[in-house]
ModelCIF file with pLDDT and N, C-alpha, C, O atoms, coordinates in Angstrom:
data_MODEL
#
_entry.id   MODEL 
#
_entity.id                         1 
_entity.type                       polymer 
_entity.pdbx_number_of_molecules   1 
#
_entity_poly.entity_id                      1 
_entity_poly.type                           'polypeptide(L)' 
_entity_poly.nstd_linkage                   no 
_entity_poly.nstd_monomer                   no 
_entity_poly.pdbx_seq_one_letter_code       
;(UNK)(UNK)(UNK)(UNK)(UNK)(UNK)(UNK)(UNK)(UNK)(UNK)(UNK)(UNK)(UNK)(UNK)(UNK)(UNK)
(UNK)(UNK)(UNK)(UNK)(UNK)(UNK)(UNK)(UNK)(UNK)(UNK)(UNK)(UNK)(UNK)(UNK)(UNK)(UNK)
(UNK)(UNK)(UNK)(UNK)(UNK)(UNK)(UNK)(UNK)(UNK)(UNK)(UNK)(UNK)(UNK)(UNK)(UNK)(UNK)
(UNK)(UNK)(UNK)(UNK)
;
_entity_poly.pdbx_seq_one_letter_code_can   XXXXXXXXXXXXXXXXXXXXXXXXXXXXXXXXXXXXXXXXXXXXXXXXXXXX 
_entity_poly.pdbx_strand_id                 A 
#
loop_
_entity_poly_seq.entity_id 
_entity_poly_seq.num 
_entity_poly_seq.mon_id 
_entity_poly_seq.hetero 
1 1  UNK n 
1 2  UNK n 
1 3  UNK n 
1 4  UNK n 
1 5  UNK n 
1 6  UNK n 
1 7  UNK n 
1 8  UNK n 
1 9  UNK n 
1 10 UNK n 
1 11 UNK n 
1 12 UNK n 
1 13 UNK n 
1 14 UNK n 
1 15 UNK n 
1 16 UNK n 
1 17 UNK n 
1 18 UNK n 
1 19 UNK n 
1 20 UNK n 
1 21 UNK n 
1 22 UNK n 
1 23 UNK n 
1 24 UNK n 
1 25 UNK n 
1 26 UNK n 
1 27 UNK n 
1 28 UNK n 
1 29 UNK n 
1 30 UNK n 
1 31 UNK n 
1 32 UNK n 
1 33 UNK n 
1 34 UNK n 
1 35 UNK n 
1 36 UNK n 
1 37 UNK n 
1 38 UNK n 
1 39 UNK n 
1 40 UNK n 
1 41 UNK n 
1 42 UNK n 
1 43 UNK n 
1 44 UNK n 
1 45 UNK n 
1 46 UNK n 
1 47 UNK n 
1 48 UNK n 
1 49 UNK n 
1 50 UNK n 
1 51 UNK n 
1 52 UNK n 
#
_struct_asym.id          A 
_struct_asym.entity_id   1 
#
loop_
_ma_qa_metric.id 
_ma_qa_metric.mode 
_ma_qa_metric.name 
_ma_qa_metric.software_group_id 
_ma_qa_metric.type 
1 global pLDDT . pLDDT 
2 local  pLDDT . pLDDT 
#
_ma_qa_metric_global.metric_id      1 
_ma_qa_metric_global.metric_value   85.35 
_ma_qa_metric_global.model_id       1 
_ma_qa_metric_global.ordinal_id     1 
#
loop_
_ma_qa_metric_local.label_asym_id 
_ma_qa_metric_local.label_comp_id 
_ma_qa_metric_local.label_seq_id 
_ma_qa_metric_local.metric_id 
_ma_qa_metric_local.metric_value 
_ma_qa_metric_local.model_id 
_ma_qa_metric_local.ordinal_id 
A UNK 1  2 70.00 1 1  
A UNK 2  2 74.00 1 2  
A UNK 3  2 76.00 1 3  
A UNK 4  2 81.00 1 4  
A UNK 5  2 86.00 1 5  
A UNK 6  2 88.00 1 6  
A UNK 7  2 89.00 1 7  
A UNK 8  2 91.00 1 8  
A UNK 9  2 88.00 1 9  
A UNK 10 2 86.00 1 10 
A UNK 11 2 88.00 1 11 
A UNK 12 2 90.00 1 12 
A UNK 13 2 88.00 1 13 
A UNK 14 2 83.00 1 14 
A UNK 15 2 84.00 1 15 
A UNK 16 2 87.00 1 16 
A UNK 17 2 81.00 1 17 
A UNK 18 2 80.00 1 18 
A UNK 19 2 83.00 1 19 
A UNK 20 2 85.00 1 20 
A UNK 21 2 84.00 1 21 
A UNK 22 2 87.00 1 22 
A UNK 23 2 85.00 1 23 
A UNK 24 2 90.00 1 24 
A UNK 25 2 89.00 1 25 
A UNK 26 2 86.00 1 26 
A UNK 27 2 90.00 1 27 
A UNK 28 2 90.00 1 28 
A UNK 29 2 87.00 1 29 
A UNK 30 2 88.00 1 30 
A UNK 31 2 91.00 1 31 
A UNK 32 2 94.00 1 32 
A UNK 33 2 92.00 1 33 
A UNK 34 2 92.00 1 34 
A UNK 35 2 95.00 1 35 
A UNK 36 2 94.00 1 36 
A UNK 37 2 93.00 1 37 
A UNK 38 2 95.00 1 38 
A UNK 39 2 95.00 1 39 
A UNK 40 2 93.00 1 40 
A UNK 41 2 92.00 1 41 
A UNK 42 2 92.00 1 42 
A UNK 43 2 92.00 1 43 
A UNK 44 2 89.00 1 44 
A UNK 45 2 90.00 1 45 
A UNK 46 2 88.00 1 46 
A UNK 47 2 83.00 1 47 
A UNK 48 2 78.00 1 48 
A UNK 49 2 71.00 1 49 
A UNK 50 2 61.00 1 50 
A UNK 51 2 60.00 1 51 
A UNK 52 2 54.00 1 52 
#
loop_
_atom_site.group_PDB 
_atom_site.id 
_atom_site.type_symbol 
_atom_site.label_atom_id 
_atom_site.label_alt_id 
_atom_site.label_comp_id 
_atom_site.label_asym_id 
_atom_site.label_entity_id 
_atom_site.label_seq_id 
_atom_site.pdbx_PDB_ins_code 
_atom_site.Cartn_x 
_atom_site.Cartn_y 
_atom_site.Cartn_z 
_atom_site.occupancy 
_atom_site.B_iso_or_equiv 
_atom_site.pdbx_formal_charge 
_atom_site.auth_seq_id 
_atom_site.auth_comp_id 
_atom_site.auth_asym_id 
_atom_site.auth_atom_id 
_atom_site.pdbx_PDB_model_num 
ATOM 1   N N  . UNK A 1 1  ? 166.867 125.330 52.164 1.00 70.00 ? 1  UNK A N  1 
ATOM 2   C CA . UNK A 1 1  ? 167.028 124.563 53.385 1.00 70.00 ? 1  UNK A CA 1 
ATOM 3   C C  . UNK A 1 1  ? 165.768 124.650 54.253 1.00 70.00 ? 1  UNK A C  1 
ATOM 4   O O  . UNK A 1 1  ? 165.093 123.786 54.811 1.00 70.00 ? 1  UNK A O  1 
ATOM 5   N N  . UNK A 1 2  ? 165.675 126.066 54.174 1.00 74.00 ? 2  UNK A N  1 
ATOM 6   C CA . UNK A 1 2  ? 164.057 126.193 55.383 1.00 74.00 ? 2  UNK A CA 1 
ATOM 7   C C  . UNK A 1 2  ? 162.455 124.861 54.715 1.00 74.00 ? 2  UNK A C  1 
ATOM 8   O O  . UNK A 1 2  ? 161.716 124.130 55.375 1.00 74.00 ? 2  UNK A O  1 
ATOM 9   N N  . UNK A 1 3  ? 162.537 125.112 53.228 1.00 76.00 ? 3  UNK A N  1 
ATOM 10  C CA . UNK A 1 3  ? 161.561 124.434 52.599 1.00 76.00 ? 3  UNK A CA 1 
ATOM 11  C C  . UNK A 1 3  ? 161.624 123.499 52.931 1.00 76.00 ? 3  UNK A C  1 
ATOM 12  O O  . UNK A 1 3  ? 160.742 122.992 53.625 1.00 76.00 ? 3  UNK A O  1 
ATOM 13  N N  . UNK A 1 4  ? 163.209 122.601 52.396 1.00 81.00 ? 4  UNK A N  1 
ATOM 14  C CA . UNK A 1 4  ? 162.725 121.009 53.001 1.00 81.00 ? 4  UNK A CA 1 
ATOM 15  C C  . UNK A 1 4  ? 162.958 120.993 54.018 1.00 81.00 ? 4  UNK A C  1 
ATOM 16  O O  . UNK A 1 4  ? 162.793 119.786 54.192 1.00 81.00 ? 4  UNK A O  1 
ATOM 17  N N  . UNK A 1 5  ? 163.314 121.459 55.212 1.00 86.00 ? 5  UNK A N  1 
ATOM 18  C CA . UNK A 1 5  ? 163.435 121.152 56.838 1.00 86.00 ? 5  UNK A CA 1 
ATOM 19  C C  . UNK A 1 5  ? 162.039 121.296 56.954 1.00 86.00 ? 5  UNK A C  1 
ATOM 20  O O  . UNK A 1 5  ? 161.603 120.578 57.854 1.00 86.00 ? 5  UNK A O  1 
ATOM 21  N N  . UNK A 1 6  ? 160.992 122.101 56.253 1.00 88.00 ? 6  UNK A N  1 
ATOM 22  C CA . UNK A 1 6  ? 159.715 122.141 56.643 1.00 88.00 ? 6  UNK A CA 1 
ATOM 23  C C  . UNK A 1 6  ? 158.865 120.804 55.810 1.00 88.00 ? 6  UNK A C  1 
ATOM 24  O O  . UNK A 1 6  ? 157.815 120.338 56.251 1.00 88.00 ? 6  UNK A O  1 
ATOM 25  N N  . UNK A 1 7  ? 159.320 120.469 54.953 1.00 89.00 ? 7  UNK A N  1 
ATOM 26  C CA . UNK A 1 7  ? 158.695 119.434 54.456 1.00 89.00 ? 7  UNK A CA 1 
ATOM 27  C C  . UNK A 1 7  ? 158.967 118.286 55.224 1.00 89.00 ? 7  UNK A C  1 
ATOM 28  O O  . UNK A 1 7  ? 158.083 117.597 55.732 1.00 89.00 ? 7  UNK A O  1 
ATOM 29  N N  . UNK A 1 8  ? 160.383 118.032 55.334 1.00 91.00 ? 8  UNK A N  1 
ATOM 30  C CA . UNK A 1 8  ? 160.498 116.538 56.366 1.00 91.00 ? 8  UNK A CA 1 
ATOM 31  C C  . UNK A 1 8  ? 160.130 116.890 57.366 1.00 91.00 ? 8  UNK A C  1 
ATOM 32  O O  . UNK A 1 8  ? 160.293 116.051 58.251 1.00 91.00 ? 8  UNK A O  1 
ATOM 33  N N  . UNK A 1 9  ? 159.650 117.852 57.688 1.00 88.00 ? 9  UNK A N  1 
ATOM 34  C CA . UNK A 1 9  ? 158.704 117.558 59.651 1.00 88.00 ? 9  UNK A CA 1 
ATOM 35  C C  . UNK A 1 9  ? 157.393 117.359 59.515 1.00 88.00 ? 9  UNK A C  1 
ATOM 36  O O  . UNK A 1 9  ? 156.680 116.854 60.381 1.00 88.00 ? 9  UNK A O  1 
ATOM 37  N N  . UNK A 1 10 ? 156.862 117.923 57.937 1.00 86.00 ? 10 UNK A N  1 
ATOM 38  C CA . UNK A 1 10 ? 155.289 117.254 57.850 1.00 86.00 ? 10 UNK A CA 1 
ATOM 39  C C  . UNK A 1 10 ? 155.685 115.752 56.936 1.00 86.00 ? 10 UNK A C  1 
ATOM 40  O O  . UNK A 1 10 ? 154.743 115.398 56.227 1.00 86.00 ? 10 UNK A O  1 
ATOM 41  N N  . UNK A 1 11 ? 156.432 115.205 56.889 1.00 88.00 ? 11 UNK A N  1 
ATOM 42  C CA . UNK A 1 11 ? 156.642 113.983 56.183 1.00 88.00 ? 11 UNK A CA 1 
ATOM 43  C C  . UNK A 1 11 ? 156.677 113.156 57.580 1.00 88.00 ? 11 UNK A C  1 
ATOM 44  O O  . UNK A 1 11 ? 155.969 112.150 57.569 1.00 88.00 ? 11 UNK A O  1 
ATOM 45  N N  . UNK A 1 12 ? 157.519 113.465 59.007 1.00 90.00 ? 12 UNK A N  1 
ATOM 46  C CA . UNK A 1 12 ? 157.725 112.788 60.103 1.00 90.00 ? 12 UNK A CA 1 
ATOM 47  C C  . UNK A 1 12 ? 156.266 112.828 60.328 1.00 90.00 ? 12 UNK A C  1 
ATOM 48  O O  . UNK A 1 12 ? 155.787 111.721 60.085 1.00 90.00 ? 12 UNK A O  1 
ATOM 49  N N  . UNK A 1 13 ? 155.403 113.669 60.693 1.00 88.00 ? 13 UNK A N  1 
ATOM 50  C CA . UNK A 1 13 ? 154.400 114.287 61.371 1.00 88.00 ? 13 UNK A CA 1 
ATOM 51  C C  . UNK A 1 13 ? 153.101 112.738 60.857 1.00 88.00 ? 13 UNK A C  1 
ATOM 52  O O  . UNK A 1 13 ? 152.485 111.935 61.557 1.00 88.00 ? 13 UNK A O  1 
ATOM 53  N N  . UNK A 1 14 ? 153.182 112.949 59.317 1.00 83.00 ? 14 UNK A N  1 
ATOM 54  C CA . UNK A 1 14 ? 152.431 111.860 58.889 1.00 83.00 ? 14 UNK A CA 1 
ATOM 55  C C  . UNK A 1 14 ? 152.473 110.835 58.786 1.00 83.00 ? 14 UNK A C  1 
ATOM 56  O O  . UNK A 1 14 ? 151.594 110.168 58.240 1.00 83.00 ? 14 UNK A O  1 
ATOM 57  N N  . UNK A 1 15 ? 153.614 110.347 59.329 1.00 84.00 ? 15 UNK A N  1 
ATOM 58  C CA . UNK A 1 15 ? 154.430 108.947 59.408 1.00 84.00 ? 15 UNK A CA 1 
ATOM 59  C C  . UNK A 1 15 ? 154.044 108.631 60.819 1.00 84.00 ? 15 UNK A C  1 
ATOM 60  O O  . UNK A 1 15 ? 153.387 107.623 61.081 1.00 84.00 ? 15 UNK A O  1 
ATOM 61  N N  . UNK A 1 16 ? 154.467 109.529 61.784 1.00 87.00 ? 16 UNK A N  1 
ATOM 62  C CA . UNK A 1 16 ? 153.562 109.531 62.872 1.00 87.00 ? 16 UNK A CA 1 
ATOM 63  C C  . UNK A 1 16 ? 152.103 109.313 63.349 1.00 87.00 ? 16 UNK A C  1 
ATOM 64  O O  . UNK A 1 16 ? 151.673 108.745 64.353 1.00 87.00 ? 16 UNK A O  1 
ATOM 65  N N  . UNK A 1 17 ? 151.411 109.996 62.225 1.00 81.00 ? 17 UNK A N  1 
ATOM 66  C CA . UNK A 1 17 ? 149.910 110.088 62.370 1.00 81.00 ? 17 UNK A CA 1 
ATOM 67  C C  . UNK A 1 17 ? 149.157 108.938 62.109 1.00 81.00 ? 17 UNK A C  1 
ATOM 68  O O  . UNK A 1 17 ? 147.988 108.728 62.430 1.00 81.00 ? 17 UNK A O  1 
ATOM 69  N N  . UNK A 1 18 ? 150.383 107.784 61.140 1.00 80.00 ? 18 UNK A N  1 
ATOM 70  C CA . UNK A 1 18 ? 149.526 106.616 61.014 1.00 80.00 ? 18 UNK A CA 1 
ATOM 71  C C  . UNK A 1 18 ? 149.375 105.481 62.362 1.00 80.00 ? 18 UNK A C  1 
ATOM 72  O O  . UNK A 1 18 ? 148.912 104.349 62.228 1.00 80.00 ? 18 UNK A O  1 
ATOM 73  N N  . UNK A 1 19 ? 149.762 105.932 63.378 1.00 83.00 ? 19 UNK A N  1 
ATOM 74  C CA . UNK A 1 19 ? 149.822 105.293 64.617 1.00 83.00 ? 19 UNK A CA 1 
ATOM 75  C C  . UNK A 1 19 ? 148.326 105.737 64.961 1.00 83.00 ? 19 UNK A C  1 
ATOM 76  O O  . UNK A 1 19 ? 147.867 104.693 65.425 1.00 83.00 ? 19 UNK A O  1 
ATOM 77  N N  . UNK A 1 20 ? 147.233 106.753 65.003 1.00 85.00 ? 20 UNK A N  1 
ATOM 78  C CA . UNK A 1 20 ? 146.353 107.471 65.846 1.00 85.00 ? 20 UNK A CA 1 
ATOM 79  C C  . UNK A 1 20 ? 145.056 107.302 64.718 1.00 85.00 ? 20 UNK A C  1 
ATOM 80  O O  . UNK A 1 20 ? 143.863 107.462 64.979 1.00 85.00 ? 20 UNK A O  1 
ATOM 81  N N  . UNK A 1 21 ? 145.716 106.892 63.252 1.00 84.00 ? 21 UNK A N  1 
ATOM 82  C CA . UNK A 1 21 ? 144.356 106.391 61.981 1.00 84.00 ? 21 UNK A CA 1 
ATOM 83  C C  . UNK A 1 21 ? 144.253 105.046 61.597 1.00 84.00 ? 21 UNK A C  1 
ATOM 84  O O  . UNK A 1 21 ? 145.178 104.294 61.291 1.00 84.00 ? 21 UNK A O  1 
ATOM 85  N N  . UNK A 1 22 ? 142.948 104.785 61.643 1.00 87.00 ? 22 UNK A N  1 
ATOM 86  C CA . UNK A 1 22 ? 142.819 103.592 61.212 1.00 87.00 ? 22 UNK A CA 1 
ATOM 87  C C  . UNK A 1 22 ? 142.822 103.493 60.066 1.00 87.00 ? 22 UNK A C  1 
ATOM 88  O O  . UNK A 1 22 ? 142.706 104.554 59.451 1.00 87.00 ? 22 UNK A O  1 
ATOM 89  N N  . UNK A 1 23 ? 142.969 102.036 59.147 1.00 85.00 ? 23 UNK A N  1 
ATOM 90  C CA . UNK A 1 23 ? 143.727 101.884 58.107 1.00 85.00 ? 23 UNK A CA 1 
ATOM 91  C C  . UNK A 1 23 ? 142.508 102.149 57.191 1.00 85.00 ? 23 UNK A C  1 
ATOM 92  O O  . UNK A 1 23 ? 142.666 102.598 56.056 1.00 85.00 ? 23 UNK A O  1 
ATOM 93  N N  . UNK A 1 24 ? 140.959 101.786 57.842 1.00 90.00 ? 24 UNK A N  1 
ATOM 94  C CA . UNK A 1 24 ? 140.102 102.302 57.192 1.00 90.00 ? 24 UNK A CA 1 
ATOM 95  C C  . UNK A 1 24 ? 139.473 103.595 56.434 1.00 90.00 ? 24 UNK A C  1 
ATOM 96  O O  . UNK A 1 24 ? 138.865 103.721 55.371 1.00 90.00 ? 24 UNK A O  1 
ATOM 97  N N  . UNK A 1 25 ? 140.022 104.800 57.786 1.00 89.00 ? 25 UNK A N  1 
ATOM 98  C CA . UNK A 1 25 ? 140.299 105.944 57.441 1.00 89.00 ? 25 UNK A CA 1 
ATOM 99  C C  . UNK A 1 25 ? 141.301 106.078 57.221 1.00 89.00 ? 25 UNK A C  1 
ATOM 100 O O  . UNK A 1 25 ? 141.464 107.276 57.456 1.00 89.00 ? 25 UNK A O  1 
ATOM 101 N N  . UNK A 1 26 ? 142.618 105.518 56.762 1.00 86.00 ? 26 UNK A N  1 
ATOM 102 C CA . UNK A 1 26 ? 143.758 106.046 56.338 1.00 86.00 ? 26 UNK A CA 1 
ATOM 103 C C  . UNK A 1 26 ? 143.263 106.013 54.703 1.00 86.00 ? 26 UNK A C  1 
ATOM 104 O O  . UNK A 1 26 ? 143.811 106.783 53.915 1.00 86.00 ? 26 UNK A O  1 
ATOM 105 N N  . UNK A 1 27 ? 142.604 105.435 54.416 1.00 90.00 ? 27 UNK A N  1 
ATOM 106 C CA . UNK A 1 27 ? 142.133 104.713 52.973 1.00 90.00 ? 27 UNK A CA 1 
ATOM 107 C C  . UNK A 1 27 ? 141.601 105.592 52.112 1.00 90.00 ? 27 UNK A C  1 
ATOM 108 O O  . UNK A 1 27 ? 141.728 105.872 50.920 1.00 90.00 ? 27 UNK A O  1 
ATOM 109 N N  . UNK A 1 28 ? 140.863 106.016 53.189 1.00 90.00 ? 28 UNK A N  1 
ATOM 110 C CA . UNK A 1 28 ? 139.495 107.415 52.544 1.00 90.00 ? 28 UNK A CA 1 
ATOM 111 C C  . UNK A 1 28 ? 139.882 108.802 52.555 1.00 90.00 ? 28 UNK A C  1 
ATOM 112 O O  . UNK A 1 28 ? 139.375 109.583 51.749 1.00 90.00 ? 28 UNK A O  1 
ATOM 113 N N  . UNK A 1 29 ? 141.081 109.323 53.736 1.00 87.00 ? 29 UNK A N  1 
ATOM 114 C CA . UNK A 1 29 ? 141.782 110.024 52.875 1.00 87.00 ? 29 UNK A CA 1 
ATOM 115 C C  . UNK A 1 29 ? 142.682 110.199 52.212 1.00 87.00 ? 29 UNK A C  1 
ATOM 116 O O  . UNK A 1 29 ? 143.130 111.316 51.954 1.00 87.00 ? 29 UNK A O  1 
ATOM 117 N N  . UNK A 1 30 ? 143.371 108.572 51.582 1.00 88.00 ? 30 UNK A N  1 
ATOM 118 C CA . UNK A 1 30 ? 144.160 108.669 50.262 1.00 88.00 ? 30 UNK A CA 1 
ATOM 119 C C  . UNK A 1 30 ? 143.284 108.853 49.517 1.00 88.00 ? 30 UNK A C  1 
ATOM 120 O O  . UNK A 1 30 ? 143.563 109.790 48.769 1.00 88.00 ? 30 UNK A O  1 
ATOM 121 N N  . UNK A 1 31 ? 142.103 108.328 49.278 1.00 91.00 ? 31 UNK A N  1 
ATOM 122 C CA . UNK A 1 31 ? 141.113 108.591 47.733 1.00 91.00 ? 31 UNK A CA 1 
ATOM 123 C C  . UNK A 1 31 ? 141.112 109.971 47.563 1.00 91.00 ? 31 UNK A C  1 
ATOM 124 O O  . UNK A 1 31 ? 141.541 110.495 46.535 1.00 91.00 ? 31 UNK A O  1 
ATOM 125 N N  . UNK A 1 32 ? 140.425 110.913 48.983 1.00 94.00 ? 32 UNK A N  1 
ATOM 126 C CA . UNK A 1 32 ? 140.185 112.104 48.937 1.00 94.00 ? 32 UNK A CA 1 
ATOM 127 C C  . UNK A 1 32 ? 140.905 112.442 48.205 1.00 94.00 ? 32 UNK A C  1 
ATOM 128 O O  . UNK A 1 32 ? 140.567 112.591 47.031 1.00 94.00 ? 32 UNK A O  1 
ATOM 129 N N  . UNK A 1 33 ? 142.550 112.761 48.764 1.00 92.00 ? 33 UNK A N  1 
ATOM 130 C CA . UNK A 1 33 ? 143.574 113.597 48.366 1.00 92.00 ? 33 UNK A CA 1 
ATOM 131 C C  . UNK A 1 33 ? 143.771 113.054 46.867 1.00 92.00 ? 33 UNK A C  1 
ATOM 132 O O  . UNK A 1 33 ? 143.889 113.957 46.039 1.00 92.00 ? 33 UNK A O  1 
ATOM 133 N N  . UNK A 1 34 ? 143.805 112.293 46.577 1.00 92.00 ? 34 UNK A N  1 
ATOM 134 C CA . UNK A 1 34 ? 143.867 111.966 45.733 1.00 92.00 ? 34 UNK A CA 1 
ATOM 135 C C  . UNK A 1 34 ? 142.986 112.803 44.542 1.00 92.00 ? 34 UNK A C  1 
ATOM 136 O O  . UNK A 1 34 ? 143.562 113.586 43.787 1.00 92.00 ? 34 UNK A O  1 
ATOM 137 N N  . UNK A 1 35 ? 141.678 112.576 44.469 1.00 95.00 ? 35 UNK A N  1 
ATOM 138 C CA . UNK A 1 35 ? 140.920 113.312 44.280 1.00 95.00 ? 35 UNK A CA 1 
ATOM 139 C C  . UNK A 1 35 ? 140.797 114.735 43.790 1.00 95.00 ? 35 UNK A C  1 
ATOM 140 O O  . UNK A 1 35 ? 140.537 115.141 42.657 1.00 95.00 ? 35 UNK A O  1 
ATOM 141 N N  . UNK A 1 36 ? 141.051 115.418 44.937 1.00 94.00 ? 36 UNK A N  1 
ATOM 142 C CA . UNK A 1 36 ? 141.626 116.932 44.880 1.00 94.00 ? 36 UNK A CA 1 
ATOM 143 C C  . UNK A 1 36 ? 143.291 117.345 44.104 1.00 94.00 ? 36 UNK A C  1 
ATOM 144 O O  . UNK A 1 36 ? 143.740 118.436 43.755 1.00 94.00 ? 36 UNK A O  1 
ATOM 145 N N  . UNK A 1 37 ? 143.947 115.832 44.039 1.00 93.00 ? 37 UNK A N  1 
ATOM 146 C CA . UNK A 1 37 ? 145.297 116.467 43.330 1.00 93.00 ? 37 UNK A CA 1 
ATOM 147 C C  . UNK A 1 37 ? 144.319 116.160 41.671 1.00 93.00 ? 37 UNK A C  1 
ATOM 148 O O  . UNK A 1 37 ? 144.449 117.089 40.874 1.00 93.00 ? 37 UNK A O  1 
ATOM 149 N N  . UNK A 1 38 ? 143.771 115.437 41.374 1.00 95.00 ? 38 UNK A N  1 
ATOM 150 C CA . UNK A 1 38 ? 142.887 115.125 40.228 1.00 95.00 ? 38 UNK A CA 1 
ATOM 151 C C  . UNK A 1 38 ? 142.616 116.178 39.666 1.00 95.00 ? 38 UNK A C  1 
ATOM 152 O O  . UNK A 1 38 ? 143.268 116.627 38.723 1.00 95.00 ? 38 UNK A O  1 
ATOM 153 N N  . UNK A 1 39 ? 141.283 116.895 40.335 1.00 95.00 ? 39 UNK A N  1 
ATOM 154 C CA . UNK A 1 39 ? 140.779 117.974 40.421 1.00 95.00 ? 39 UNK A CA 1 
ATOM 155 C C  . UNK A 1 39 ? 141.346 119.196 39.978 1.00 95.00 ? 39 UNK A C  1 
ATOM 156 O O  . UNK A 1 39 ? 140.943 119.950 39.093 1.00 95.00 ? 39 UNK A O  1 
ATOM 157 N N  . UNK A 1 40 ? 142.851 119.336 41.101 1.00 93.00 ? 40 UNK A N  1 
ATOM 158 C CA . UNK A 1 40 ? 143.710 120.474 40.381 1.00 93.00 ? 40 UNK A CA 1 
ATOM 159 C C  . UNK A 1 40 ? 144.397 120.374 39.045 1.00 93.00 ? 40 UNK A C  1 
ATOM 160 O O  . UNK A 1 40 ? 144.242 121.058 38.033 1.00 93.00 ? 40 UNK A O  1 
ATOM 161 N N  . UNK A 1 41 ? 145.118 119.453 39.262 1.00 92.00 ? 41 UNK A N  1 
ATOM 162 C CA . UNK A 1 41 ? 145.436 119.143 37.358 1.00 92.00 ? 41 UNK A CA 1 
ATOM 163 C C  . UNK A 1 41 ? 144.428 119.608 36.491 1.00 92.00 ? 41 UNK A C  1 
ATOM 164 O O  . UNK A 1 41 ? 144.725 120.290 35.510 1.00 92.00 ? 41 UNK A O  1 
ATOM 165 N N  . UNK A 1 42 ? 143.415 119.344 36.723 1.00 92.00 ? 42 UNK A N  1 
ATOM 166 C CA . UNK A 1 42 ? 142.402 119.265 35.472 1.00 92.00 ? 42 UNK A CA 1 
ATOM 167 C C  . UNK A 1 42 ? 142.195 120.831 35.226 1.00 92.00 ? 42 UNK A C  1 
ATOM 168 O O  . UNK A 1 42 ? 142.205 121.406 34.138 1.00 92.00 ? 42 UNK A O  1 
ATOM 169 N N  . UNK A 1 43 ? 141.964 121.503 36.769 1.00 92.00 ? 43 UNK A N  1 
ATOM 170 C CA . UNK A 1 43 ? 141.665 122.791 36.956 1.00 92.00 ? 43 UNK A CA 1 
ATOM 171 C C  . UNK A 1 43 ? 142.788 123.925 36.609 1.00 92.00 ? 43 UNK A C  1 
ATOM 172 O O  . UNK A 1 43 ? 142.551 125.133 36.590 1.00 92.00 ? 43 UNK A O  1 
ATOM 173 N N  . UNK A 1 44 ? 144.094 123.301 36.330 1.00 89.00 ? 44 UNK A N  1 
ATOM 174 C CA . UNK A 1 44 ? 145.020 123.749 36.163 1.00 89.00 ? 44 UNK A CA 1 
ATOM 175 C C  . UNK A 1 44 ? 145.691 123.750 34.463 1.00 89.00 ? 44 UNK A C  1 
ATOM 176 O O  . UNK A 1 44 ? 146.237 124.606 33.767 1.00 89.00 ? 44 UNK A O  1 
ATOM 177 N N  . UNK A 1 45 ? 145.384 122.591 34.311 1.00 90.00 ? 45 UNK A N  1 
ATOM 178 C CA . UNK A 1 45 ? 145.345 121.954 32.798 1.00 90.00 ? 45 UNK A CA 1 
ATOM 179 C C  . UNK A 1 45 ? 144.716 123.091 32.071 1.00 90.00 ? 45 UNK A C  1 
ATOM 180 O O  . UNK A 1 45 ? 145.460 123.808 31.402 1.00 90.00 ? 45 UNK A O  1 
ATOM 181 N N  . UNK A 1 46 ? 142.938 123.450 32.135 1.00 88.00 ? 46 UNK A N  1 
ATOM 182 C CA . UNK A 1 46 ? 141.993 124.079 31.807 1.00 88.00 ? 46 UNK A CA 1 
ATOM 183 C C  . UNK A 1 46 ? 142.223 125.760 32.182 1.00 88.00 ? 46 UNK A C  1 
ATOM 184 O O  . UNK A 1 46 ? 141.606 126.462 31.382 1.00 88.00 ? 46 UNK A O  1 
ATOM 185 N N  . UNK A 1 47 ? 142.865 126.428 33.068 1.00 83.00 ? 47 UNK A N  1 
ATOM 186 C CA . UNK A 1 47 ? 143.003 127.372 33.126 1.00 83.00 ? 47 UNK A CA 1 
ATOM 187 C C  . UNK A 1 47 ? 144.353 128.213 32.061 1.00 83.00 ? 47 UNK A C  1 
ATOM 188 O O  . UNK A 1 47 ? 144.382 129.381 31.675 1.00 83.00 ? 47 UNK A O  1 
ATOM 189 N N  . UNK A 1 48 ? 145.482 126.954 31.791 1.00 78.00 ? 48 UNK A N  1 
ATOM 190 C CA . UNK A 1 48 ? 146.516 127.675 31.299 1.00 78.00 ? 48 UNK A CA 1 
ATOM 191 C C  . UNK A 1 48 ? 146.248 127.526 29.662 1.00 78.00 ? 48 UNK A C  1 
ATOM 192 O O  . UNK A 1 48 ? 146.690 128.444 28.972 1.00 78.00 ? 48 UNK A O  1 
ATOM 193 N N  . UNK A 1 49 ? 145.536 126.405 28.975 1.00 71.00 ? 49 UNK A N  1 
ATOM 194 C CA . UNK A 1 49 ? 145.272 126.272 27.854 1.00 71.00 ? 49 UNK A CA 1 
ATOM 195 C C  . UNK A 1 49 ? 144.800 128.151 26.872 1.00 71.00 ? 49 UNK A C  1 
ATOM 196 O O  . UNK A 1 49 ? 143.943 129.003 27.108 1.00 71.00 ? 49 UNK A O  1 
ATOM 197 N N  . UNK A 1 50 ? 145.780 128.043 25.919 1.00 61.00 ? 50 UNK A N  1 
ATOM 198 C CA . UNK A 1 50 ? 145.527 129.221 24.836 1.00 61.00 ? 50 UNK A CA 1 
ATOM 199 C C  . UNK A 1 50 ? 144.342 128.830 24.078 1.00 61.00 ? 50 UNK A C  1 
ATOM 200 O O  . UNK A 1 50 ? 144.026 127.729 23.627 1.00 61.00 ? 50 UNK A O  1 
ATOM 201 N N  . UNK A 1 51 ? 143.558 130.335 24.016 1.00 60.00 ? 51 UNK A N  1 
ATOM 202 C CA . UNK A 1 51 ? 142.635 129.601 22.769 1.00 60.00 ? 51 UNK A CA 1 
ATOM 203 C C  . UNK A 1 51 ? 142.452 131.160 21.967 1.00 60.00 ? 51 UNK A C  1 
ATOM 204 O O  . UNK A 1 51 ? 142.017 132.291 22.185 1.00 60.00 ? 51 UNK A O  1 
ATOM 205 N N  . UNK A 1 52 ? 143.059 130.407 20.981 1.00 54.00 ? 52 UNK A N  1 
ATOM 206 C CA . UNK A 1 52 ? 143.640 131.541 19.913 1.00 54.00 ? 52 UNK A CA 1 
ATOM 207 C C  . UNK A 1 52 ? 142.264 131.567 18.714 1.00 54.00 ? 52 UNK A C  1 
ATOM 208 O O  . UNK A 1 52 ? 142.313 132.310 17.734 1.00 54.00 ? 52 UNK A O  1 
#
């Protein structure tokens, strides 16, 4: 319960935040994040792989 009560207030929070970003910068940090979830997969992918 505590987890998602804490997740839907940063889900409100950013729903909110698109009032104060422009859509230009709303843009650049979807790529970012985007990016960095990329990044971790790969980094994550590459760390758990066995090599026997």
């Amino acid at each position: 319960m505590a987890v998602g009560g804490l997740k839907l207030g940063y889900a409100f929070m950013a729903d909110r935040a698109k009032l104060f970003v422009g859509s230009k910068i709303r843009k650049g940090i979807n790529i970012a994040a985007g990016c960095v979830m990329v990044a971790i997969r790969v980094f994550l992918s590459t760390k758990t792989q066995t090599h026997d």
